[in-house]
C-alpha positions, -999 to 999 in steps of 0.1 A, spaced: 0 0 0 28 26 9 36 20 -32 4 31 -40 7 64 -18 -10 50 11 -1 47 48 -9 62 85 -13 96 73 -30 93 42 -53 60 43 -74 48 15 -111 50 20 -139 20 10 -176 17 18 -178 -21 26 -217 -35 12 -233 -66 29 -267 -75 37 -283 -65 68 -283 -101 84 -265 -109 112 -246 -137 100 -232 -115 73 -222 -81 94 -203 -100 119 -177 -112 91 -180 -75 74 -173 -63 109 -141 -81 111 -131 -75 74 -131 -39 82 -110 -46 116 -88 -66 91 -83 -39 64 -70 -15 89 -39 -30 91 -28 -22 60 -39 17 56 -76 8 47 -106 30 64 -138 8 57 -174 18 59 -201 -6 65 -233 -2 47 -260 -24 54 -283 -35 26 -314 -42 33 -326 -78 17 -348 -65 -8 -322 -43 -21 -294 -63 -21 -299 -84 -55 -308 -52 -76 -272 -32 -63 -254 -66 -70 -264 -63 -107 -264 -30 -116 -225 -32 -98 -236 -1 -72 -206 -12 -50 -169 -13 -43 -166 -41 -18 -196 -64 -9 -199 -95 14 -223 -119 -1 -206 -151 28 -212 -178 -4 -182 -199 6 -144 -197 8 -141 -196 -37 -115 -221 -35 -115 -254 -57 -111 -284 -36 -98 -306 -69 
């Protein structure tokens, strides 16, 4: 991150999107602890249910938390 410009003084800022289910903040809540360590100022915005599906497809996000799995290929 310091390559890119980023560090304590000058730390990059993300809106983190997730669904407003408990299940799914927690994890979003620890991403966000996560990201800090490394110059990253998350916000969390909850998504209510309803919504989420139509911001997922019109790509109205930077980061979202959707908790479908690890993405890695057990073969």
């Amino acid at each position: 991150m310091r390559k890119l410009g980023y560090g304590p003084g000058d730390r990059l800022k993300i809106k983190v999107s997730v669904r407003d289910l408990p299940f799914l903040r927690d994890p979003a809540v620890i991403l966000l602890d996560q990201l800090k360590e490394v110059y990253i100022d998350g916000e969390l915005e909850t998504i209510d249910t309803t919504n989420w599906l139509p911001k997922v497809m019109r790509k109205d996000y930077i980061v979202g938390l959707t908790g479908q799995g690890s993405g890695v290929d057990p073969t």
